[in-house]
BALOBA-1460 file (C-alpha; in Angstrom, 3 decimals):
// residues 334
<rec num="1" residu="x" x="22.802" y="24.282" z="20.182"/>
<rec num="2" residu="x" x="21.840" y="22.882" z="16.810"/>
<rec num="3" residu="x" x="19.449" y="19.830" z="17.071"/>
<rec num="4" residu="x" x="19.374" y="18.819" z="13.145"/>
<rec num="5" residu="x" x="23.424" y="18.756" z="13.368"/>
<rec num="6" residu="x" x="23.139" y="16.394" z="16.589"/>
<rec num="7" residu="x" x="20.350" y="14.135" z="15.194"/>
<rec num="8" residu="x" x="22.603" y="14.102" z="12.211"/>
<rec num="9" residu="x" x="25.558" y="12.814" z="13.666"/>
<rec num="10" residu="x" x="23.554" y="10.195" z="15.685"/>
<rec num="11" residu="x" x="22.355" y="9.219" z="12.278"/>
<rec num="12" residu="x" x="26.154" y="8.441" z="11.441"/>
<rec num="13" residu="x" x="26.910" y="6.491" z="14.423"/>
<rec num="14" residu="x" x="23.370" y="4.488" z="14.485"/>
<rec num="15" residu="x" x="22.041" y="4.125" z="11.087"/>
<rec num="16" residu="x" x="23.728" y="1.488" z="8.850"/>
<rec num="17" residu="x" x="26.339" y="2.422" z="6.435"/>
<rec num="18" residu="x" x="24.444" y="1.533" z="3.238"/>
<rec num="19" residu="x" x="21.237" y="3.844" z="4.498"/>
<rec num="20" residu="x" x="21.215" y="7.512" z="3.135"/>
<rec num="21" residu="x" x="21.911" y="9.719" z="5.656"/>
<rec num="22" residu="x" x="20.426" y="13.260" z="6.239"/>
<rec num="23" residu="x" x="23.875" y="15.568" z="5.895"/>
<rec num="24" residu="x" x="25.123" y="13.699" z="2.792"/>
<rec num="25" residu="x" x="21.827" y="14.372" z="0.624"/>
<rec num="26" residu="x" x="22.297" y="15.723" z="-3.026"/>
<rec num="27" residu="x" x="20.047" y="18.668" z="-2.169"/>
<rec num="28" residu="x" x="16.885" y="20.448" z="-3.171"/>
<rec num="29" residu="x" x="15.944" y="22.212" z="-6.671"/>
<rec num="30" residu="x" x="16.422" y="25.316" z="-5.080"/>
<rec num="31" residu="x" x="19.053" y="26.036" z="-2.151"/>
<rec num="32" residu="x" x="17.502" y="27.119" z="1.205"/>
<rec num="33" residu="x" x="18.598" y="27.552" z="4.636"/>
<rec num="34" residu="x" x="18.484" y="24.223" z="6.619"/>
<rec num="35" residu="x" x="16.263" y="23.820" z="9.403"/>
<rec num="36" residu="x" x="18.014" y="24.352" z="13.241"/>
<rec num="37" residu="x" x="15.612" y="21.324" z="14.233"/>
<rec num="38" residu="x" x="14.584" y="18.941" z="11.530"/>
<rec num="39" residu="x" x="17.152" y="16.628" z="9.073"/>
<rec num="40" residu="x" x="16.253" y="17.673" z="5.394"/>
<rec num="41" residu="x" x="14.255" y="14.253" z="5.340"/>
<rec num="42" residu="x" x="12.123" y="15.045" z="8.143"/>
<rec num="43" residu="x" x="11.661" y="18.422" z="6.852"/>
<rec num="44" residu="x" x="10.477" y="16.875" z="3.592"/>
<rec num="45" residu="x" x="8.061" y="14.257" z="5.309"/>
<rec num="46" residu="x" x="6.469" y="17.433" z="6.903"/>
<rec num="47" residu="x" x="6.118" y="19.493" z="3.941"/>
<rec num="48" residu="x" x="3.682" y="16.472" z="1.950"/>
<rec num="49" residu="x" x="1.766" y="15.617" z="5.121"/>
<rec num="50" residu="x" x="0.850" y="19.198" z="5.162"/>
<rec num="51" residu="x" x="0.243" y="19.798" z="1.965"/>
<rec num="52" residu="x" x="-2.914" y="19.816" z="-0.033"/>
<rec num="53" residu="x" x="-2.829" y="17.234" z="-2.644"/>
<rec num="54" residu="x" x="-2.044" y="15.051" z="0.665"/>
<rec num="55" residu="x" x="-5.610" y="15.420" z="2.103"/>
<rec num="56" residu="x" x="-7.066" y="14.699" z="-1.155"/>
<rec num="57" residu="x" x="-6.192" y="11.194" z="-0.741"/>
<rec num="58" residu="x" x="-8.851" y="10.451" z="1.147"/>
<rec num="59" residu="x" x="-11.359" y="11.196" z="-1.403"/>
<rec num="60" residu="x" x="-9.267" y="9.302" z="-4.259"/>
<rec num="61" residu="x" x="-10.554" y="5.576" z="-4.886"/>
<rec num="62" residu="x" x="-7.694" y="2.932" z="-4.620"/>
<rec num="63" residu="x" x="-9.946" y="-0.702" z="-6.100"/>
<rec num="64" residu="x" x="-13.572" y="0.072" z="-5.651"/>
<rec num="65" residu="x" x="-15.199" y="2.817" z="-6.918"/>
<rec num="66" residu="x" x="-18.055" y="4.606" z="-4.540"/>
<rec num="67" residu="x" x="-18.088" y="1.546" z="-2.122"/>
<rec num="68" residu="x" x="-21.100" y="1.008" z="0.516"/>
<rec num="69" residu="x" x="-19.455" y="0.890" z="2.954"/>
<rec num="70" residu="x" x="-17.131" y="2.416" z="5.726"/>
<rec num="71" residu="x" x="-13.950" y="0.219" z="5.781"/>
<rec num="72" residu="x" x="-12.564" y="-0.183" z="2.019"/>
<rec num="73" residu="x" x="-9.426" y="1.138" z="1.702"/>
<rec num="74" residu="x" x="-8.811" y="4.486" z="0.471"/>
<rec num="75" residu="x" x="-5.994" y="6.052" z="-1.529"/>
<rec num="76" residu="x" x="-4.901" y="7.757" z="1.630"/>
<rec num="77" residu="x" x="-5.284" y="4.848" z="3.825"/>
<rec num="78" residu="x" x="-3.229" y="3.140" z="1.321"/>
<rec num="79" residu="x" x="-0.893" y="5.306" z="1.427"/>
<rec num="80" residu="x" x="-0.362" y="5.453" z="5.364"/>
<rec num="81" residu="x" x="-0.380" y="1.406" z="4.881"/>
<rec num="82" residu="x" x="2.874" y="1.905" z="2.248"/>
<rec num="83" residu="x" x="4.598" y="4.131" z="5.100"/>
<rec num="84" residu="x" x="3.851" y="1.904" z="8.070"/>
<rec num="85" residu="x" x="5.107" y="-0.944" z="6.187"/>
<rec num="86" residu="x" x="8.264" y="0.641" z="5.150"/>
<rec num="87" residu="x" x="8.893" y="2.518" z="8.189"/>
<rec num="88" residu="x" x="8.781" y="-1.359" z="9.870"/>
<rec num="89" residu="x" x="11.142" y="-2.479" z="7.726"/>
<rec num="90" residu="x" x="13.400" y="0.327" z="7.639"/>
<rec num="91" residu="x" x="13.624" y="0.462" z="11.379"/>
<rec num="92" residu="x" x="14.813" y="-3.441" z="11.455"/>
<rec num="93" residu="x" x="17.575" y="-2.773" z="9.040"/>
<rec num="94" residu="x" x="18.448" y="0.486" z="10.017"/>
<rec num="95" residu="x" x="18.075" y="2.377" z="7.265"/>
<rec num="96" residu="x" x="17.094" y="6.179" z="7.135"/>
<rec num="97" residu="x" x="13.377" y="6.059" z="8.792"/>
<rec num="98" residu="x" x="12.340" y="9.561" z="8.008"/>
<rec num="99" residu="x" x="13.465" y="8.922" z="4.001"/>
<rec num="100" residu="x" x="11.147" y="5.957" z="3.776"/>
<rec num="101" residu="x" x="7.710" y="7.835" z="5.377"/>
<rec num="102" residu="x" x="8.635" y="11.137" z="3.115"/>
<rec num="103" residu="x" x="8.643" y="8.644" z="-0.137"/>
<rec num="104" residu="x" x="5.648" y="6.681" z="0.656"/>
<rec num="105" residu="x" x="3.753" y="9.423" z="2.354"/>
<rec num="106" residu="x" x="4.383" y="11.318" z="-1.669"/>
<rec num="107" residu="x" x="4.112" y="8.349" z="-3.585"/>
<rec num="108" residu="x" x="0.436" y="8.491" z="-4.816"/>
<rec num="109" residu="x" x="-0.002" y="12.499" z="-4.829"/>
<rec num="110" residu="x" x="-0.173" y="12.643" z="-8.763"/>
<rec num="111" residu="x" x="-2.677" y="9.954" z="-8.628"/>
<rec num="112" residu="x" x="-6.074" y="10.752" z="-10.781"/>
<rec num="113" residu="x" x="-9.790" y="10.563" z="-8.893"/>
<rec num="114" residu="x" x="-10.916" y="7.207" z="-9.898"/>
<rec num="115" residu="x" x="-8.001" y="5.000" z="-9.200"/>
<rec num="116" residu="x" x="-6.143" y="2.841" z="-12.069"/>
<rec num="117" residu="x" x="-9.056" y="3.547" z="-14.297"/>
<rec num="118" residu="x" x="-8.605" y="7.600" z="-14.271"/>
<rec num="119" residu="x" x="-4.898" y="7.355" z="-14.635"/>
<rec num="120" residu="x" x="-5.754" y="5.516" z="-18.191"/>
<rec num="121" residu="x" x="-8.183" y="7.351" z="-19.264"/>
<rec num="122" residu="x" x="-6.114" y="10.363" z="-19.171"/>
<rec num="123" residu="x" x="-3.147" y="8.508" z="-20.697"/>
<rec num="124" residu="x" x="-4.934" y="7.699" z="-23.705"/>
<rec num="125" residu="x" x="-6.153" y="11.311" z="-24.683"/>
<rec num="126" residu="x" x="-3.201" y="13.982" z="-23.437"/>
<rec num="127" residu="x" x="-0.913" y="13.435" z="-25.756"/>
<rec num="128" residu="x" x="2.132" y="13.815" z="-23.434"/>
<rec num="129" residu="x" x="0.625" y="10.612" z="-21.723"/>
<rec num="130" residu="x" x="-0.074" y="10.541" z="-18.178"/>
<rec num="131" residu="x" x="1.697" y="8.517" z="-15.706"/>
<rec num="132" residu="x" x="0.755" y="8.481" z="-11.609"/>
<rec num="133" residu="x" x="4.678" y="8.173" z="-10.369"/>
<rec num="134" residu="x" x="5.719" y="11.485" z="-13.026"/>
<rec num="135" residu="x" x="3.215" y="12.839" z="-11.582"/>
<rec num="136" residu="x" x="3.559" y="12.788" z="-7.869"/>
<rec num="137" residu="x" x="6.965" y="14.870" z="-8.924"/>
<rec num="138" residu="x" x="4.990" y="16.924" z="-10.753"/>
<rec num="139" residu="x" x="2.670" y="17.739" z="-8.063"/>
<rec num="140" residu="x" x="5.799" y="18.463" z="-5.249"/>
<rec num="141" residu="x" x="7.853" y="20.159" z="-7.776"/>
<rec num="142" residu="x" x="4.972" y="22.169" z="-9.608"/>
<rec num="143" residu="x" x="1.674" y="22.110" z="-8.839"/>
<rec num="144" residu="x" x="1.788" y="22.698" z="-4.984"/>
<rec num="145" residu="x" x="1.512" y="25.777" z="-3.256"/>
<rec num="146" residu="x" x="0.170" y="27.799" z="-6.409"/>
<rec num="147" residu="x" x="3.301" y="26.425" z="-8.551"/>
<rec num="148" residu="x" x="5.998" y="27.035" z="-5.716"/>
<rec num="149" residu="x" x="6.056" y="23.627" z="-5.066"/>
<rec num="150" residu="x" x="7.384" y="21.874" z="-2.356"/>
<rec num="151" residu="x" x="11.278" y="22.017" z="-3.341"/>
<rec num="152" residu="x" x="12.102" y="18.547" z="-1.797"/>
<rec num="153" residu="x" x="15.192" y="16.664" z="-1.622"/>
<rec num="154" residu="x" x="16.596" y="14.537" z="-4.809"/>
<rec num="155" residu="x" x="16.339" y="11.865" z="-2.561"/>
<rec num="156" residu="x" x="12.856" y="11.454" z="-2.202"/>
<rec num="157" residu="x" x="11.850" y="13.164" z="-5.547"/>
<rec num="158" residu="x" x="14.111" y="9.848" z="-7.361"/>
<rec num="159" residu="x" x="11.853" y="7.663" z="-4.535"/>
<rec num="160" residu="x" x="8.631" y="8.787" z="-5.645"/>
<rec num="161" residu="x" x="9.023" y="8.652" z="-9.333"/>
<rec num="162" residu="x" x="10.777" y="5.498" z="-9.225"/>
<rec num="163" residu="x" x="8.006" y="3.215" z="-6.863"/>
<rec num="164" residu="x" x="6.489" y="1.483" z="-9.365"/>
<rec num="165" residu="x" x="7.407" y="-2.166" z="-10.312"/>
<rec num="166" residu="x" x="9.367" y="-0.742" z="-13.353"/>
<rec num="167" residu="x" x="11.225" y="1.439" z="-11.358"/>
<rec num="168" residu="x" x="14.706" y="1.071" z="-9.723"/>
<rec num="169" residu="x" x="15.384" y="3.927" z="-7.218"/>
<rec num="170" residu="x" x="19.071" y="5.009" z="-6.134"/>
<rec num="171" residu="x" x="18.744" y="4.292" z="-2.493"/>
<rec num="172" residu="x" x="17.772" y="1.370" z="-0.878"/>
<rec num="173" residu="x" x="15.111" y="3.597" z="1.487"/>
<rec num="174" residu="x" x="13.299" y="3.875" z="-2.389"/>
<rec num="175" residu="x" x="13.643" y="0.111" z="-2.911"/>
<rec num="176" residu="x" x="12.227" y="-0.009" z="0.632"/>
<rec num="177" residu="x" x="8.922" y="1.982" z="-0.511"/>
<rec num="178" residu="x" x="8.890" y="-0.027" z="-3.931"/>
<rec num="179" residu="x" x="8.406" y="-3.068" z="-2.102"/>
<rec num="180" residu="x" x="5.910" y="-2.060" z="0.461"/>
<rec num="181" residu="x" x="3.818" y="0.013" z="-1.695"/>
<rec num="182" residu="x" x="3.263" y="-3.731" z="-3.849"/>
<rec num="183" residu="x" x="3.029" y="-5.563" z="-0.454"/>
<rec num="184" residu="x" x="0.243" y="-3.207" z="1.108"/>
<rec num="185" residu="x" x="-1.992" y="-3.254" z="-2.160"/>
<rec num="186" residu="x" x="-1.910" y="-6.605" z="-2.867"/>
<rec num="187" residu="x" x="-2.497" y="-7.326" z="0.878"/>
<rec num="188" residu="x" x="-5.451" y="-4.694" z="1.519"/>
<rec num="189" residu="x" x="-6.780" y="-5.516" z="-2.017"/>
<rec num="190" residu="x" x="-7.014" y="-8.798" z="-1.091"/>
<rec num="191" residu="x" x="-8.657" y="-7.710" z="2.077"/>
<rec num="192" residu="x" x="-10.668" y="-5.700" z="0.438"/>
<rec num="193" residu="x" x="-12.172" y="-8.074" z="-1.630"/>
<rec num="194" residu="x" x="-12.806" y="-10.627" z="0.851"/>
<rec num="195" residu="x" x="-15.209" y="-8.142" z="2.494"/>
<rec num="196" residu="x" x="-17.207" y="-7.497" z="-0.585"/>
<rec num="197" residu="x" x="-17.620" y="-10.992" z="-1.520"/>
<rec num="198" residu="x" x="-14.878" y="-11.080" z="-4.687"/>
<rec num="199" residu="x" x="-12.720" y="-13.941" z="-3.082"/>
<rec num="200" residu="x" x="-12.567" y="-16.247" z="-0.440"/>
<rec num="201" residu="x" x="-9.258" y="-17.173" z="1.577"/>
<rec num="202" residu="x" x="-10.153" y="-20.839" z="0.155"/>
<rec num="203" residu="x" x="-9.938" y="-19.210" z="-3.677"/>
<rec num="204" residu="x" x="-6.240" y="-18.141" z="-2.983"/>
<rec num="205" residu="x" x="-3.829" y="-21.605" z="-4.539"/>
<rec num="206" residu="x" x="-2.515" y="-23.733" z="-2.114"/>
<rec num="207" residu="x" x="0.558" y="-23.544" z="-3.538"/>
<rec num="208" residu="x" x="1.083" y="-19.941" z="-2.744"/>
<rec num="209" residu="x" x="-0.139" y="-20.270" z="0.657"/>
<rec num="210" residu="x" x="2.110" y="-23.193" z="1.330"/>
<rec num="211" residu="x" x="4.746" y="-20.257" z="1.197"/>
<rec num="212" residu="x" x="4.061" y="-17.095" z="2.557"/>
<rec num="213" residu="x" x="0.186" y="-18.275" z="4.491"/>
<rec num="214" residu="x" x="-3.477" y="-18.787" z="5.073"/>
<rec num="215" residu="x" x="-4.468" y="-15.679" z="5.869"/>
<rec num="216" residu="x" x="-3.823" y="-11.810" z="4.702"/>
<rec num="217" residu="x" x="-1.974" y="-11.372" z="8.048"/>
<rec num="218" residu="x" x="-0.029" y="-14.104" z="7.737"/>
<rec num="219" residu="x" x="1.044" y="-13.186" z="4.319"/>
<rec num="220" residu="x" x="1.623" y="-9.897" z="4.956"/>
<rec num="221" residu="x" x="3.521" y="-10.569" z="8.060"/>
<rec num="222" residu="x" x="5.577" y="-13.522" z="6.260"/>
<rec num="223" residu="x" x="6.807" y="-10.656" z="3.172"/>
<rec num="224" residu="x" x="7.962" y="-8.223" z="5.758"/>
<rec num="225" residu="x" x="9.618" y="-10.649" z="7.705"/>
<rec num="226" residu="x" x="11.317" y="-12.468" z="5.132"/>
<rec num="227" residu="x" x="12.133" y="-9.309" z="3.039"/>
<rec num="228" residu="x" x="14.256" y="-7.501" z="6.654"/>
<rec num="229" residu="x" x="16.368" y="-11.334" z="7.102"/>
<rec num="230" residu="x" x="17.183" y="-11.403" z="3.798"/>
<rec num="231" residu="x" x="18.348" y="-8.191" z="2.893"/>
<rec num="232" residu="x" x="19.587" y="-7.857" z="6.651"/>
<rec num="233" residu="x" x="23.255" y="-6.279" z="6.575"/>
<rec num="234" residu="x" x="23.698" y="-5.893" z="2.952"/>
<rec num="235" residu="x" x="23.459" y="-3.326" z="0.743"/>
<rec num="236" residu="x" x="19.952" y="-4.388" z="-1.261"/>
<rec num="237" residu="x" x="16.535" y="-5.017" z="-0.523"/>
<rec num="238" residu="x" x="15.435" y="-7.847" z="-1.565"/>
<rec num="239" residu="x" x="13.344" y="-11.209" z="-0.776"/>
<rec num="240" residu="x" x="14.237" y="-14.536" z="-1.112"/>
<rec num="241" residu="x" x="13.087" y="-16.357" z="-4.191"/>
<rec num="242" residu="x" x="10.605" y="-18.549" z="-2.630"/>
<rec num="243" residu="x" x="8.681" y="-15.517" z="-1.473"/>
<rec num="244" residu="x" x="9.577" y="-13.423" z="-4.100"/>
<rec num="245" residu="x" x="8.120" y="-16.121" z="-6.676"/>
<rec num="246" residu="x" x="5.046" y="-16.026" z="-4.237"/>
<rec num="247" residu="x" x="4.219" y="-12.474" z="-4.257"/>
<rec num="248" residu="x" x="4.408" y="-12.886" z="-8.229"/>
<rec num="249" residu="x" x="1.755" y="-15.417" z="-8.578"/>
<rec num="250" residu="x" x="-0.544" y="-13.666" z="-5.526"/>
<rec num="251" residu="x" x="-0.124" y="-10.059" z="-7.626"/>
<rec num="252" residu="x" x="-1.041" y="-12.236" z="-11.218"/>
<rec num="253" residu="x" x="-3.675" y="-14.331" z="-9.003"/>
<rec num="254" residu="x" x="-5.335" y="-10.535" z="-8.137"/>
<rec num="255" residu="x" x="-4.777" y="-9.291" z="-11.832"/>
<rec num="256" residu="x" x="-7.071" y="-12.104" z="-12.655"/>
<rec num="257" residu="x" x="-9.707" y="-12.157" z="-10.010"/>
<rec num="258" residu="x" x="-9.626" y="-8.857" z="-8.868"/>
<rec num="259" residu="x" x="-7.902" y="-6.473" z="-10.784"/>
<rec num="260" residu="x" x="-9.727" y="-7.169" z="-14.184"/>
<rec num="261" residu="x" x="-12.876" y="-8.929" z="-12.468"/>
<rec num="262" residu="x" x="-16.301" y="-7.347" z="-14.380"/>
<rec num="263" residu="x" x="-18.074" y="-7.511" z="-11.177"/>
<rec num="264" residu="x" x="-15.826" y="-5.048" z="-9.311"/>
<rec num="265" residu="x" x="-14.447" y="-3.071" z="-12.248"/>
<rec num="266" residu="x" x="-18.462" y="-2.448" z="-14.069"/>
<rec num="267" residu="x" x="-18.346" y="1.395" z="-13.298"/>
<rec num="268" residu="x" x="-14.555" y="2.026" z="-14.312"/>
<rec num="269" residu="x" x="-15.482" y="2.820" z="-18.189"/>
<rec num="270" residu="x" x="-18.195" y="5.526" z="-17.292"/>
<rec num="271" residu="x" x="-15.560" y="6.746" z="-14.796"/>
<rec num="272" residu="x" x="-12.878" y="6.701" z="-17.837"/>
<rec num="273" residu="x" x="-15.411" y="8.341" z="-19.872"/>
<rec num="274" residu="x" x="-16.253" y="10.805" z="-17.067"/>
<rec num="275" residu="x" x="-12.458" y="11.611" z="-17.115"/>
<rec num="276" residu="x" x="-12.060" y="12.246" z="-21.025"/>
<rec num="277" residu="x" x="-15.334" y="14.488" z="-21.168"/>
<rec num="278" residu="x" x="-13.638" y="16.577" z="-18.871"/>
<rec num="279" residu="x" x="-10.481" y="16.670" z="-20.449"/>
<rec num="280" residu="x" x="-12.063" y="17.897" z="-23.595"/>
<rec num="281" residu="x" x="-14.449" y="20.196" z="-21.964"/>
<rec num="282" residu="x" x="-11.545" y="21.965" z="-20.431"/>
<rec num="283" residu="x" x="-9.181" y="21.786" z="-23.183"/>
<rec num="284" residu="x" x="-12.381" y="24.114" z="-25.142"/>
<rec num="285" residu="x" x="-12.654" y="26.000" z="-22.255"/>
<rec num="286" residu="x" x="-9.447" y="26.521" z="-20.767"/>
<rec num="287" residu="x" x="-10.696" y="29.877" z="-19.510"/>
<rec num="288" residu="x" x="-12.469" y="28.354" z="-16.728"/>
<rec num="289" residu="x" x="-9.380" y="26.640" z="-15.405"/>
<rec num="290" residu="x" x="-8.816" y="28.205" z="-11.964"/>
<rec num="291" residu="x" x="-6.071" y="30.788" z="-12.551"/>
<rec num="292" residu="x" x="-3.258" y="29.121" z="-10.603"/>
<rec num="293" residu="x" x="-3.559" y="26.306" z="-13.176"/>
<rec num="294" residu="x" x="-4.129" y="29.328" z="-16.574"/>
<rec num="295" residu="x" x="-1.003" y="30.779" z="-15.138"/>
<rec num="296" residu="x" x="0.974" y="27.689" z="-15.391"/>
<rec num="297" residu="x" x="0.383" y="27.972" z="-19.083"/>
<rec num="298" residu="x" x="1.746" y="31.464" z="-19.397"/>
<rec num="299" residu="x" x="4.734" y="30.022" z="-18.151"/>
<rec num="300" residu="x" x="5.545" y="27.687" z="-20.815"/>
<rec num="301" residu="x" x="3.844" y="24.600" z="-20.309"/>
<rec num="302" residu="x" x="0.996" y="23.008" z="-22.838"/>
<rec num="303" residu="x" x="-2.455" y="23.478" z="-22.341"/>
<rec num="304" residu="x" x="-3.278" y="19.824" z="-22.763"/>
<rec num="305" residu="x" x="-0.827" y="19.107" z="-19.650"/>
<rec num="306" residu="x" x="-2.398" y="22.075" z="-17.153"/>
<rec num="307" residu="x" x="-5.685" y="20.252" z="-18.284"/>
<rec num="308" residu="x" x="-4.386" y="17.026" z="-17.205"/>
<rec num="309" residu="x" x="-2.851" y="18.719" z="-13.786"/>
<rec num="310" residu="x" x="-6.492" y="20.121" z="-12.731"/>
<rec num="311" residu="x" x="-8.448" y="16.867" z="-13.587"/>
<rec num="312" residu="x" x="-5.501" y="14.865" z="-11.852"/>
<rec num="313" residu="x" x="-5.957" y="17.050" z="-9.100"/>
<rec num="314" residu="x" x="-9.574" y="16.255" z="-8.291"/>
<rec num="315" residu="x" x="-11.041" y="13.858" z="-5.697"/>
<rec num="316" residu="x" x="-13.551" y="11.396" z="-6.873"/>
<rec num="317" residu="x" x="-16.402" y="13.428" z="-6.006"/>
<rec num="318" residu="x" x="-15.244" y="16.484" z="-7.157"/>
<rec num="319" residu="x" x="-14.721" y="14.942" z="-10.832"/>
<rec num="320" residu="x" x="-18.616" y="13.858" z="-10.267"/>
<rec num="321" residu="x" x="-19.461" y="17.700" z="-8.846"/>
<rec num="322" residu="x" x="-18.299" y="19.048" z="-11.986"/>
<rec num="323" residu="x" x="-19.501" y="16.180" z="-14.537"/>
<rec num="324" residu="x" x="-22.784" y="17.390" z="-13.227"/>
<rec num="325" residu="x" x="-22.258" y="20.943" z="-13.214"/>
<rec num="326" residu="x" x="-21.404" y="21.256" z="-16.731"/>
<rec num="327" residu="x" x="-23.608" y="18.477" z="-18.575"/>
<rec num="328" residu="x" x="-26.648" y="17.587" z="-16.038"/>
<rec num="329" residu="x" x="-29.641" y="20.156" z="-16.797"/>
<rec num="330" residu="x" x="-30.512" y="21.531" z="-13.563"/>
<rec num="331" residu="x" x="-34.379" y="21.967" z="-12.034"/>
<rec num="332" residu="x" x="-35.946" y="25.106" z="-13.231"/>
<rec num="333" residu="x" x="-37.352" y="27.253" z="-10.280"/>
<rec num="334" residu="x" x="-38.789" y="29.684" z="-12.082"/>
C-alpha cells in the first residue's frame, strides 16, 4: 500500500479545484524518488522545520532589537504566527494545507540578524544588493546542508520568493502566505508595541477601527474572516475593499508610529553599522570564512555574495559574538 498516492487522491476529491494539489506539482531542481508516505508538500514542510537556518529564527529580531523582556515577538514566533494564520485560512477554503505551512514556515530563512535594519545595511554595501525573500531561496536552494540544499518543490520555492507586498505568487496557497505574513506583523507589531509603551489602542484612528475593530484580536480576527468569505469559492485571494483599504492605513499608521519611531528604532544604525563592519572585515579576510561558505566561492559564486550568505546567516547574538571578537580588546591575564 502506498499512503502518499492515497492521501493524494483524497486531495483530488476534497481539496478545491483552484488549490494546488500534491501529484500535479512542477517538481524539484533535482529529480528524486517520492516519498511512500508524505505528498511532496509535506515532505517539503519537513525538510525547513528541520533544517538549520529554521532554528535560527529564534535568535533573529523581528521590531525590537535586544528587548527586556520575555514575550516580544521573535522572527521565529513570527514566523509560526504567518503559518497558523494561513493554515486557518487555507483550511476554510480548502486549499492545499501542507503548501501554505511549507511557504510560511520558509518565508523568513534568508532574513539577516537584526531585523529590517540588517537586511539594509547589507543592501547598501554588496553590490549584488541583498533582498530577505531572494534570499530565503537562496538559503533552501544553496546554503543548506553544506550547499546541498534542500531541493524543494517549484511550488513553494515561487511562494517564498514571492511573499512580499511586491510579489504576486502563481498559486493562490502563495497569495495565502502573502497575506498572512502582512496580517501577523502588523497585528503582533502592534501588539508588540502596546506592551512596550509605543501606542495605545486609543492612538489607533477611529476610522480604521470603525472597520476591522477595537482591539488587536478583533482586527486580526475581522482580516481572516473577511479575507476566507470573500475569496470563498473563487479562484483568488483577496479581501474586500473596505478591509483591504483598512489594513492599508493600519500598515501606513505603523510605518509612522512604529516602524520609523526614534524611540524604538535608536539602536538600528549601530546594528547597520555592526553589519557593514563585518561585511568588510570578511570581505579582507575571506580566509576565515568557515569552509562550507570558502567552498561556495570555488564554485563560481562572488566573494562579496558568500560574505553576505555568512553574515545573513547569523543570529543576533552571534553578529554581536563576533563584533566583539574581532574589534573589542580583550583583558590581559598575563
Amino acid at each position: 500500500m502506498n499512503i502518499r498516492e492515497n492521501l493524494e487522491q483524497l486531495e483530488m476529491e476534497y481539496l478545491s479545484p483552484y488549490a494546488a494539489h500534491s501529484r500535479d506539482s512542477r517538481g524539484r531542481l533535482k529529480q528524486e524518488e517520492p516519498c511512500d508516505i508524505r505528498p511532496v508538500y509535506q515532505r517539503d514542510r519537513d525538510r525547513i522545520l528541520h533544517s538549520k537556518s529554521f532554528r535560527r529564527l529564534k535568535d533573529k529580531t523581528q521590531v525590537f532589537l535586544s528587548p527586556r523582556g520575555d514575550h516580544y515577538r521573535t522572527r521565529m514566533t513570527h514566523t509560526l504566527e504567518v503559518s497558523q494564520n494561513a493554515r486557518t485560512i487555507a483550511k476554510a477554503l480548502r486549499m492545499n494545507e501542507d503548501l501554505v505551512e511549507a511557504i510560511a514556515l520558509g518565508h523568513d530563512l534568508g532574513h539577516t540578524p537584526f531585523g529590517h535594519s540588517g537586511e539594509r545595511a547589507l543592501n547598501e554595501v554588496c553590490p549584488y544588493g541583498f533582498s530577505h525573500s531572494r534570499q530565503s531561496v537562496r538559503v533552501v536552494d544553496l546554503l543548506e546542508k553544506s550547499g546541498a540544499g534542500l531541493n524543494l518543490t517549484w511550488e513553494v520555492r515561487n511562494g517564498i520568493v514571492n511573499h512580499q507586498t511586491r510579489g504576486m505568487p502563481a498559486t493562490l496557497e502563495g497569495k495565502i502566505v502573502r497575506f498572512s505574513d502582512k496580517i501577523a506583523y502588523i497585528h503582533h507589531d502592534m501588539d508588540d508595541s502596546l506592551r512596550a509603551g509605543i501606542l495605545k489602542e486609543s492612538d489607533v484612528p477611529e476610522e480604521i477601527c470603525e472597520v476591522i475593530g477595537h482591539t488587536t484580536g478583533e482586527r486580526l480576527d475581522h482580516f481572516i474572516h473577511d479575507l476566507v468569505s470573500t475569496s470563498y469559492g473563487k479562484d483568488e485571494i483577496r479581501m474586500s475593499e473596505p478591509v483591504a483599504e483598512a489594513l492599508k492605513k493600519l500598515r501606513q499608521f505603523m510605518f509612522e508610529r512604529v516602524y520609523q519611531n526614534q524611540e524604538a528604532k535608536r539602536e538600528e544604525k549601530k546594528a547597520q553599522t555592526l553589519i557593514q563592519t563585518l561585511y568588510q572585515y570578511y570581505c579582507r579576510h575571506f580566509d576565515l570564512l568557515p569552509k562550507d561558505f570558502q567552498k561556495l566561492a570555488e564554485t563560481g559564486e562572488a566573494k562579496e555574495r558568500v560574505v553576505c550568505d555568512y553574515i545573513g546567516s547569523m543570529t543576533d547574538r552571534f553578529a554581536i559574538a563576533k563584533y566583539e571578537e574581532i574589534y573589542i580588546p580583550r583583558s590581559w591575564n598575563g
